[in-house]
N, C-alpha and C positions, 0 to 999 in steps of 0.2 A: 806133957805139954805144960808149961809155964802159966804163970798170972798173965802178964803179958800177949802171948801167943793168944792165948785161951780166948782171951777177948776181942783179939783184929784190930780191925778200923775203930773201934769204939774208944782205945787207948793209943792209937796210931802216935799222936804229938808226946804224949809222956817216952812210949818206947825209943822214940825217935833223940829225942831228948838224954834219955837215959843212956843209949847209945851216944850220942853226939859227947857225953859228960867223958864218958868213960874212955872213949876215939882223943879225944883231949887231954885226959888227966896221963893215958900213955906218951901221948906226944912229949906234954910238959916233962915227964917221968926221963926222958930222953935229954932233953935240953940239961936235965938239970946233972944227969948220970954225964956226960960232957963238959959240965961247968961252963953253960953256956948262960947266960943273962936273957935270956928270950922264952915270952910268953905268945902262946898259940895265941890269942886274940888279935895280936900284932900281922899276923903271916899276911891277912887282904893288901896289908898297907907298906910291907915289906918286899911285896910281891909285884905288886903297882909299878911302887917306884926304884926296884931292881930293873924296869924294862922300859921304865923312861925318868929320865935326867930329872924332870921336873914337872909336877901336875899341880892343876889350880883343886883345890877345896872342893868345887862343884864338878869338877871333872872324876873326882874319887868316890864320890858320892854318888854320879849315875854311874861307875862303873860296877862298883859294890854294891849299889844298889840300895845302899843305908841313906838313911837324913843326914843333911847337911851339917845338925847339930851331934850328931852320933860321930860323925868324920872330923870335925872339929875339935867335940874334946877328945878324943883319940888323938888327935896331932899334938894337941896341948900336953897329953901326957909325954906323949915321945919327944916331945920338943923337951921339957925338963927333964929330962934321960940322956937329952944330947946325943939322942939318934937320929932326929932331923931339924933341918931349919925353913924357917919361911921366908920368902923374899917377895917384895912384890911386883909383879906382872911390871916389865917396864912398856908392853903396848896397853896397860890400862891399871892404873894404881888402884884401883879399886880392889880387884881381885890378889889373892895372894897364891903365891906358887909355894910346893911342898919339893922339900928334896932332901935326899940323903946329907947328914954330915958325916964329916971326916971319921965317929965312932959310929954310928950308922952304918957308913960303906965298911967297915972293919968288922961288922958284926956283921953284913948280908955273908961277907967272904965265910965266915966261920959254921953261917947257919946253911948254906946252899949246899954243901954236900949228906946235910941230913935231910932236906926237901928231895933229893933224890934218894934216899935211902929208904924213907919212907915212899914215894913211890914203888919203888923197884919190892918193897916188903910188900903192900897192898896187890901188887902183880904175882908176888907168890901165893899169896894168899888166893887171889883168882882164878890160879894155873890148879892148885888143888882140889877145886869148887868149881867146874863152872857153871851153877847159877850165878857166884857173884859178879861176872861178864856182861850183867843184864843192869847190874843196880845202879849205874852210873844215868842205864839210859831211862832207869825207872822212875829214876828221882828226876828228871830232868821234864820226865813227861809228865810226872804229878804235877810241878813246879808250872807248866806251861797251863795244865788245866785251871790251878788253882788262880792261876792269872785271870783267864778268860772266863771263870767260874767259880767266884769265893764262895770259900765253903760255909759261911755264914748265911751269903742268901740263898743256896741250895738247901740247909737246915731249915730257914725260915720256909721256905717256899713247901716243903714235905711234912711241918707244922700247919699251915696252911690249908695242904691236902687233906690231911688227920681230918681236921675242926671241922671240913668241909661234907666229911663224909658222915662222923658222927652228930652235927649239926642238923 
């Protein structure tokens, strides 16, 4: 058993992490063995807007679920890459619309058949394991608790207990 392992829930966000680094630096590893110009940070906002024409600033931000300002300068970068453009909303100038450009949609075309390939690897990967048939829905159920129960003031509140008892 690992450092990691060893330790559980107590190192959960590093492992997680460490995972997520490593699930990523393969990806990129991929993109780049292709000679493809595309970084996995991009995929939320590549992904978005492969399945609709055009979305406002706040509409990508509740879908992904990040800050308005994390979505923003993310479109700022892609926008000086000339992967997308902004236009603004003609029922309300206020708001700005995100949409592919012309080298944008030329790179979704190039990167869509490794979004499947990676799926379809992640399935084999499942087919040979099947614990990992669970992880999808594990994460999704940690995701929901940690909504309805941050784990901050579940810490706090078991500190609490502690002082309460030794007190």
């Amino acid at each position: 058993m690992d450092f990691y392992q060893r330790l559980g829930y107590l190192i959960l966000g590093s492992r997680l992490r460490r995972l997520s680094e490593s699930y990523i630096g393969e990806i990129n590893k991929v993109y780049q063995s292709l000679d493809i110009s595309f970084d996995t940070s991009w995929f939320p906002f590549f992904y978005v807007l492969s399945n609709q024409k055009e979305v406002s600033l706040i509409d990508l931000s509740q879908q992904l679920q990040i800050s308005h300002s994390s979505v923003s300068q993310m479109i700022n970068n892609l926008r000086k890459k000339a992967l997308v453009k902004t236009i603004k909303d003609p029922k309300d100038a206020r708001i700005k619309l995100v949409t592919l450009s012309i080298e944008g949609k030329k790179l979704l075309k190039k990167i869509k058949p490794v979004w499947q390939a990676i799926e379809n690897s992640l399935q084999l990967l499942e087919q040979r394991d099947d614990s990992l048939q669970e992880l999808l829905f594990t994460l999704t159920t940690l995701e929901n608790q940690l909504k309805k129960h941050p784990l901050a003031d579940l810490i706090l509140d078991q500190i609490k207990l502690k002082e309460e008892v030794f007190n």
